[in-house]
C-alpha positions as CSV (number, residue, x, y, z in Angstrom):
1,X,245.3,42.3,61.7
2,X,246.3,41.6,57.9
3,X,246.7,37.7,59.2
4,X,243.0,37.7,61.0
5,X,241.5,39.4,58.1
6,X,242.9,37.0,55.3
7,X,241.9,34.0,57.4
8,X,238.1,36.0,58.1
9,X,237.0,37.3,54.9
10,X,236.3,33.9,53.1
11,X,234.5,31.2,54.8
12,X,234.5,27.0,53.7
13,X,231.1,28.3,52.2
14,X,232.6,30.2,49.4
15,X,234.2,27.1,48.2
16,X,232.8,24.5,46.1
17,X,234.5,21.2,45.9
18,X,234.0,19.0,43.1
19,X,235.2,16.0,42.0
20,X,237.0,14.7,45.8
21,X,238.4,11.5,45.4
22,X,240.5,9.6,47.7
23,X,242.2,6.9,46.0
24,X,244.2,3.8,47.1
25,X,247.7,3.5,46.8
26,X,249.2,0.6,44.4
27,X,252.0,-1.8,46.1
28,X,253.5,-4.4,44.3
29,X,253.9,-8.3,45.9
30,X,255.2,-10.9,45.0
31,X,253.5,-14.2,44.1
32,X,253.9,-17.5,45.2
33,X,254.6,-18.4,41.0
34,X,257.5,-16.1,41.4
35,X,256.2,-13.2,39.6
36,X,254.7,-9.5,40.3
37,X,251.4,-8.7,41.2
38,X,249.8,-5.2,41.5
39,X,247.8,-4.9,44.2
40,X,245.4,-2.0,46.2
41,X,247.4,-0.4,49.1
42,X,244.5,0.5,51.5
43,X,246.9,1.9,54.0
44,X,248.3,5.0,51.8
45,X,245.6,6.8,49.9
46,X,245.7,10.1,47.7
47,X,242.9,13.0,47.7
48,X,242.2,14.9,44.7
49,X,239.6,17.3,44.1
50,X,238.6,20.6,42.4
51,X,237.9,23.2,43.6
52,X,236.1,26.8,42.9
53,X,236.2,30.0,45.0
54,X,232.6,31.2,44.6
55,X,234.1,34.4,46.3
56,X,233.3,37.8,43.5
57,X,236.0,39.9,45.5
58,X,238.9,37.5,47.5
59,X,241.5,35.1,45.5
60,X,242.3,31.9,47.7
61,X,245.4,31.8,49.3
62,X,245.5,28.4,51.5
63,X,243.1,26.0,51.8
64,X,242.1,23.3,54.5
65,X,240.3,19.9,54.4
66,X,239.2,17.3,56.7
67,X,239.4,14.2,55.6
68,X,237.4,11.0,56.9
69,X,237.7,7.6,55.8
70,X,235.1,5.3,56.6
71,X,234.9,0.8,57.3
72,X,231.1,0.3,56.1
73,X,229.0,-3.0,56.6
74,X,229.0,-5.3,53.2
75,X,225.3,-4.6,52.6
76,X,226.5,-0.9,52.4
77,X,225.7,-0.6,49.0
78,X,226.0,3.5,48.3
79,X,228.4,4.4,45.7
80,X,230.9,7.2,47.2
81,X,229.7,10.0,44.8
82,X,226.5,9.8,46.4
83,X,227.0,9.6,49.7
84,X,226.1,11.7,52.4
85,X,227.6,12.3,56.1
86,X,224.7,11.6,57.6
87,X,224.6,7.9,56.7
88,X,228.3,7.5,56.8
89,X,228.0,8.4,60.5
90,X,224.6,6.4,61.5
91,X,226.0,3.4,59.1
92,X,229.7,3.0,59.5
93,X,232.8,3.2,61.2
94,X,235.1,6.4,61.3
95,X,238.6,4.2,60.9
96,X,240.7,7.6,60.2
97,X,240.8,11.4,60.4
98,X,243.3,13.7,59.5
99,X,243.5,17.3,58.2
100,X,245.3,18.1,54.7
101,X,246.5,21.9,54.1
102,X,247.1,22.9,50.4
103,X,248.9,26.0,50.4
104,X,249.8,28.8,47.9
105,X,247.1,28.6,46.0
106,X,246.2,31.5,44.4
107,X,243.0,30.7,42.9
108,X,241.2,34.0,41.9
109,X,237.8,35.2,42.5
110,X,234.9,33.0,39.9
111,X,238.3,30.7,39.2
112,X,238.9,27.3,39.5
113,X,242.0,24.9,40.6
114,X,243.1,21.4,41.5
115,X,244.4,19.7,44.6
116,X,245.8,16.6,45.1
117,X,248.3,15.2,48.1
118,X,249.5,11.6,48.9
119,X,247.8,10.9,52.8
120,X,247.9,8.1,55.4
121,X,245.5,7.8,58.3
122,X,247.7,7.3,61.7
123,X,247.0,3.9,63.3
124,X,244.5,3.0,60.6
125,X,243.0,-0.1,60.6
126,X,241.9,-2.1,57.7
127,X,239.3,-0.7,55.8
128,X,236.3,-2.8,54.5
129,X,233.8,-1.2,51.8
130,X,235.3,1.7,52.6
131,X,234.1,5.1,51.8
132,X,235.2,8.9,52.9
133,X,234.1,12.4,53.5
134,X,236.0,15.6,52.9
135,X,234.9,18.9,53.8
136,X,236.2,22.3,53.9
137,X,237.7,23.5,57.5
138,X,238.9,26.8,56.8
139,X,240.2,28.8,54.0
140,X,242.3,32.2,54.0
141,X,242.4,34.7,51.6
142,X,245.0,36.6,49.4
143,X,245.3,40.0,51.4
144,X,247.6,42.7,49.5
């Protein structure tokens, strides 16, 4: 009963996410001069993000995401702050989904805290003008 409550009392709704980013990774090659070159990895990616639990009564124990990464046309011009789902899903291709837990949290009620964790996208193509979505699945509360 204390497991059902702690995952019912606080909803993806009480949590406001701020900030998301999902960066590239960095690899390093090796050029044809002999020397080191840094370069985008776009096949290992980490998401950041703040986040704030607009609960008044529940601290946040766990926390779930879904994360999407997108292949958009060229002519795709929308910068990834402003995009929305909608057009992500009429415009481009969904190239890789995966959940990402965060657990441990406890961020109180009115409070905020960071996330961050190193993903890859199984059998991930190459991504062109790539942009992502990350949404809240499910969240479960600290229950004394």
């Amino acid at each position: 009963a204390k497991i059902e409550r702690a995952r019912t009392v606080l909803t993806p709704a009480r949590i406001a996410m701020t900030s998301a980013r999902l960066e590239p990774g960095q690899e390093t090659v090796w050029g044809s001069d002999g020397k080191s070159h840094e370069r985008l990895d776009l096949y290992s990616w980490t998401f950041k993000a703040e986040v704030k639990n607009l609960s008044d009564e529940f601290a946040v124990r766990d926390l779930y995401i879904r994360l999407r990464l997108f292949s958009c046309p060229s002519f795709f011009e929308t910068p990834a702050s402003e995009v929305v789902i909608d057009q992500l899903e009429r415009r481009c291709a969904l190239i890789g989904e995966r959940p990402a837990g965060f657990d441990g949290l406890g961020i109180q009620p009115g409070s905020s805290g960071s996330i961050s964790d190193a993903v890859t996208f199984d059998n991930q193509p190459e991504p062109r003008n790539w942009r992502y979505w990350a949404d809240v699945s499910r969240v479960d509360a600290v229950i004394e």
